[in-house]
C-alpha positions in Angstrom: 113.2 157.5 44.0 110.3 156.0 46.2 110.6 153.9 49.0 109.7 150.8 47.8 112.0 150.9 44.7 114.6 152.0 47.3 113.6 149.0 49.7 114.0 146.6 46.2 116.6 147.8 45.3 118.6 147.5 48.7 116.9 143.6 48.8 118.0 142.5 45.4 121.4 144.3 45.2 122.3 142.5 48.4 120.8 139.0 47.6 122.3 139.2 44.3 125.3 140.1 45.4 126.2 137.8 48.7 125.0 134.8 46.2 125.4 135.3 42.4 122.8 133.6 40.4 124.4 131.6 37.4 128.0 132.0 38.3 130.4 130.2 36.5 131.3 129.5 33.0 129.1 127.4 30.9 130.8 124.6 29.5 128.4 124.6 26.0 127.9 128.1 25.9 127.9 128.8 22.1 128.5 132.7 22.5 130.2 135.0 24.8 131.3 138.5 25.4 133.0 140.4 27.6 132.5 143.7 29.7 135.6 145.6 31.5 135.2 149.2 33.5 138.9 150.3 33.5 137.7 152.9 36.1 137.3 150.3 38.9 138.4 147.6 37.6 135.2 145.5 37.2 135.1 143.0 34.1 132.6 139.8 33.7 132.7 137.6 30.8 128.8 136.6 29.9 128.5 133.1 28.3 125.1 132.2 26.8 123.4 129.1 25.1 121.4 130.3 22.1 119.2 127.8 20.2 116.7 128.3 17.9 117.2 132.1 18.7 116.2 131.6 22.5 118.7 132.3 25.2 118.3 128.3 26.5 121.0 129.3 29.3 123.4 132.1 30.5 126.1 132.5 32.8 128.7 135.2 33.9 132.4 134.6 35.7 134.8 137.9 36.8 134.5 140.2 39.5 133.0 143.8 40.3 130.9 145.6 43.2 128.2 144.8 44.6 125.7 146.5 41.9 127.7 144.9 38.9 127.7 141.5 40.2 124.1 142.0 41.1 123.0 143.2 38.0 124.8 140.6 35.7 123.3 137.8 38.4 119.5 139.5 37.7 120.7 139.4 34.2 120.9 136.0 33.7 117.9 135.2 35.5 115.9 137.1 33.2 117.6 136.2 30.0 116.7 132.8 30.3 113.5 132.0 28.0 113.3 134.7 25.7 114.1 135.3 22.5 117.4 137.7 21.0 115.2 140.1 19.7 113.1 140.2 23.1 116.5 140.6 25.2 117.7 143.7 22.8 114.0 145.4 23.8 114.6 144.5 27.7 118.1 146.0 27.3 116.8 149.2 25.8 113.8 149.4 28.5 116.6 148.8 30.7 119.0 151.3 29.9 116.1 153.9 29.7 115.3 153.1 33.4 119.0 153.3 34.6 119.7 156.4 33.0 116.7 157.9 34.6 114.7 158.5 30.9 111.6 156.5 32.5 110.6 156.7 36.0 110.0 152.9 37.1 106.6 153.2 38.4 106.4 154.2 34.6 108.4 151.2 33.0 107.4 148.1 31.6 106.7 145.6 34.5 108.2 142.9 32.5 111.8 144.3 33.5 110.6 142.7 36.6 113.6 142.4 39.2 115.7 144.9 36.6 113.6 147.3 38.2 115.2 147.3 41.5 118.1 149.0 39.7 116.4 152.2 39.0 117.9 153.9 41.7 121.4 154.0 39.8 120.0 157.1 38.1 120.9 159.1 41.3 124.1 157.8 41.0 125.4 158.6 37.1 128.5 157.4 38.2 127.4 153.9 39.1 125.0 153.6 35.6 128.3 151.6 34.3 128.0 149.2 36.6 124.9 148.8 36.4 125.0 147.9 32.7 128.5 146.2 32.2 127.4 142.6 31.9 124.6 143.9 29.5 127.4 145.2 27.1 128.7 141.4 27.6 125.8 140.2 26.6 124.7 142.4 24.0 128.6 142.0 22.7 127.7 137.9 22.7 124.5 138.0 20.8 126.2 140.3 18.3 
């Protein structure tokens, strides 16, 4: 991996993770999953607000490492806005990055921050917690 991912990746794990975006239950969430690694010992439940087939709002509560809680805070953030359909293409572009499939100079800029978790690929054993609270997610919009 590059230096700049590199550098991104060490700046948003960290911010991410010292200060979780959108954490805490949402009280009129209207779907919810949840995501355990019985490895470590991570597990987040997701809660999201759907109307009109738009993610309106998302949240995440539980505990993990640094990467999962950073990744299910990035999550959130860029849930927000789009449409289910969207969010199952983002996960897919996502998992493709993680897994190392697509390089990220090569993937689809509108992953945006997602990006910073590319590096994970290096690591196979982290890709879980990388995409835990996606499974939430993916489990709530099921």
């Amino acid at each position: 991996m590059n230096d700049k991912f590199s550098q991104l990746y060490q700046k948003v794990v960290m911010e991410h993770a010292r200060t979780p975006h959108n954490f805490g239950e949402l009280e009129d969430f209207t779907a919810s999953g949840e995501g355990d690694n019985p490895m470590c010992g991570d597990s987040f439940k997701v809660y999201v607000k759907v109307v009109d087939g738009v993610i309106a709002e998302a949240a995440f509560t539980g505990a993990g490492c640094a990467v999962s809680k950073s990744s299910a805070s990035v999550m959130t953030e860029q849930v927000k806005g789009k449409s289910v359909d969207d969010i199952k293409t983002v996960y897919e572009k996502f998992q493709e990055v993680v897994n190392g499939e697509v390089a990220p100079e090569d993937a689809d800029e509108k992953l945006g921050d997602l990006l910073a978790f590319a590096g994970i690929a290096e690591f196979p054993v982290r890709i879980q917690c990388a995409t835990l609270a996606w499974e939430a997610l993916m489990e709530a919009l099921d």
